[in-house]
C-alpha positions, 0 to 999 in steps of 0.5 A: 173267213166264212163260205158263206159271202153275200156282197153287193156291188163288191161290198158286204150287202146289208139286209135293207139291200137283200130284202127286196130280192127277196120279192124280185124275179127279174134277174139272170145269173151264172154260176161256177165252181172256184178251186184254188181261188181260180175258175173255168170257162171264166170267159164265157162267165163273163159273156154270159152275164153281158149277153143277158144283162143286155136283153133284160136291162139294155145294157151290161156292167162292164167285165172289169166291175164284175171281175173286181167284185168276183175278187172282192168276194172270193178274198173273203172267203176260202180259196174253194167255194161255190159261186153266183153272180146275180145280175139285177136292177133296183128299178121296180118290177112289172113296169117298163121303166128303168130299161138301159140302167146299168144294174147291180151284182149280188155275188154269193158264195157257199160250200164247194160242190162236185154232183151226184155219182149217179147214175140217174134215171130221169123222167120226161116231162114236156116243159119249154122254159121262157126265155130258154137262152137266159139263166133266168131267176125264179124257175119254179118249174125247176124245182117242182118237176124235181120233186115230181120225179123223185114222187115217181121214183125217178132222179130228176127230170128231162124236158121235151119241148112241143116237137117232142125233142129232148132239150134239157133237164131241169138244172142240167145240160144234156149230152148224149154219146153214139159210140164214136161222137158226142150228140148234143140236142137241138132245142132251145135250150140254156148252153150251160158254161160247163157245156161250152168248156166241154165243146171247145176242148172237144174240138181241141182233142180232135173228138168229133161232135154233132148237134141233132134232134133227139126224141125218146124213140131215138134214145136206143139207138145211142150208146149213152147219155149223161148231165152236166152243170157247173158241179160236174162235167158229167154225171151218167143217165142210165135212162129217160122215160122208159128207154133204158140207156147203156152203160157207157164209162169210157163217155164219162171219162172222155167228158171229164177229161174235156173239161179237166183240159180247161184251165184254171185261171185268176179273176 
C-alpha cells in the first residue's frame, strides 16, 4: 500500500496515459485533505468539479463516476492522504474541437498534510488571475509570486486586482476579522472548498459574517486576518504589505472551530 496513487479514470495510469499531461494546461481540479478514509465539504468537491467541467469541456462525469474513482484510488492507499482530482480532456489543446466530450479524471494522492503555523506576513502584488472562479492548472504566477515574496523576506504573497481591493493570495483564501464578524473580500476570487466549509458552520453557530471591499489602507482598522485552504482553516497573517495586522487567537480558533464542526463523510 503506497501514499503515493496515480489512477485514471479508476485505474492505475501508465506512463503512455501520464505523458501528455505532462504538456497539457487545460485542466481544473480540487483538491482535500482525506482522514480516516473520509473527507469535508465532499459536496462542494463534487459541485466544483461539474461547474468547472462544464465551462471548460460542456460538460461534466457524472458525480457517481468520480465518487467511484475517488473509492478506487483512496483503497489503495492509506486511510490519510492528500487528494486531487484532475479533471481533463485528451481532445488536443489550442484547438476548438472536442467541446462537450466528457473528460477523464486523473486522481493523485500523497502524504497528508496540515500548513504551516504561521504566522505569515505577506507581501501585495497587484495580479488578477484568468478565469478566477476556476481552479485552474498551470498558474505559473502562483509559484513565481511565491518565490518573489519569500526574496523579500516575506511568506507568501496576497493579490490586488486593478481596484486596489484585495482578493486572494497565491494558493489561499483570505479571511479577515473585525472584532465581532468574520469580513470576507469582495473580488473575483477561487471560493476555495475550505472557505465554503467555513461559511456554512459559521452561519450554523450563529457567528455573523460579511462580504466587503478590502483595500490595504483599510487593513488597520481590522483586528486580524488569516489564510485558509484544504491543508488548514486558517493560518494567522500578522501583515500585508506594510500594514502590520494584530494578533487575533480567539479568530484562529473560531476558524477551526467552523471547520471542526463539519463532518466527515464517506465517498
Amino acid at each position: 500500500m503506497s501514499l503515493f496513487v496515480a489512477q485514471r479514470n479508476g485505474r492505475t495510469a501508465t506512463a503512455g496515459e501520464l505523458a501528455p499531461l505532462a504538456f497539457a494546461g487545460y485542466a481544473h481540479f480540487t483538491a482535500m485533505q482525506v482522514r480516516g478514509g473520509r473527507i469535508r465539504g465532499l459536496d462542494l468537491h463534487l459541485e466544483r468539479l461539474s461547474t468547472a467541467s462544464k465551462e471548460l469541456f460542456g460538460r461534466a462525469m457524472p458525480d457517481d463516476r468520480v465518487l467511484s474513482c475517488v473509492r478506487a484510488a483512496l483503497e489503495a492507499g492509506p486511510a490519510d492522504v492528500s487528494l486531487t482530482a484532475t479533471m481533463y480532456s485528451s481532445a488536443a489543446e489550442v484547438t476548438a474541437k472536442g467541446r462537450d466530450a466528457e473528460p477523464d479524471v486523473l486522481i493523485r494522492t500523497g502524504p497528508p498534510a496540515s500548513g504551516p503555523e504561521g504566522p505569515l506576513r505577506l507581501t501585495a502584488v497587484e495580479h488578477e488571475r484568468a478565469l478566477p472562479a476556476v481552479k485552474h492548472v498551470g498558474e505559473v504566477s502562483k509559484t513565481y509570486f511565491l518565490r518573489k515574496a519569500a526574496e523579500q523576506g516575506f511568506d507568501d504573497a496576497a493579490f490586488t486586482d486593478r481596484r486596489g481591493r484585495l482578493s486572494e493570495a497565491t494558493i489561499w483564501n483570505l479571511a479577515f476579522w473585525d472584532g465581532t464578524a468574520v469580513v470576507w473580500p469582495d473580488a473575483a476570487m477561487l471560493n476555495g472548498i475550505t472557505m465554503g466549509i467555513v461559511r456554512r458552520r459559521l452561519d450554523g453557530l450563529g457567528v455573523p459574517q460579511r462580504v466587503q471591499e478590502i483595500t490595504l489602507d483599510d487593513l488597520p482598522a481590522l483586528a486580524g486576518a488569516a489564510v485558509m485552504n484544504s491543508w488548514t482553516p486558517g493560518v494567522p497573517v500578522h501583515g500585508i504589505g506594510s500594514a502590520p495586522l494584530p494578533e487575533a487567537p480567539a479568530f484562529i480558533a473560531l476558524l477551526h472551530r467552523a471547520y471542526q464542526a463539519e463532518p466527515l463523510t464517506s465517498p
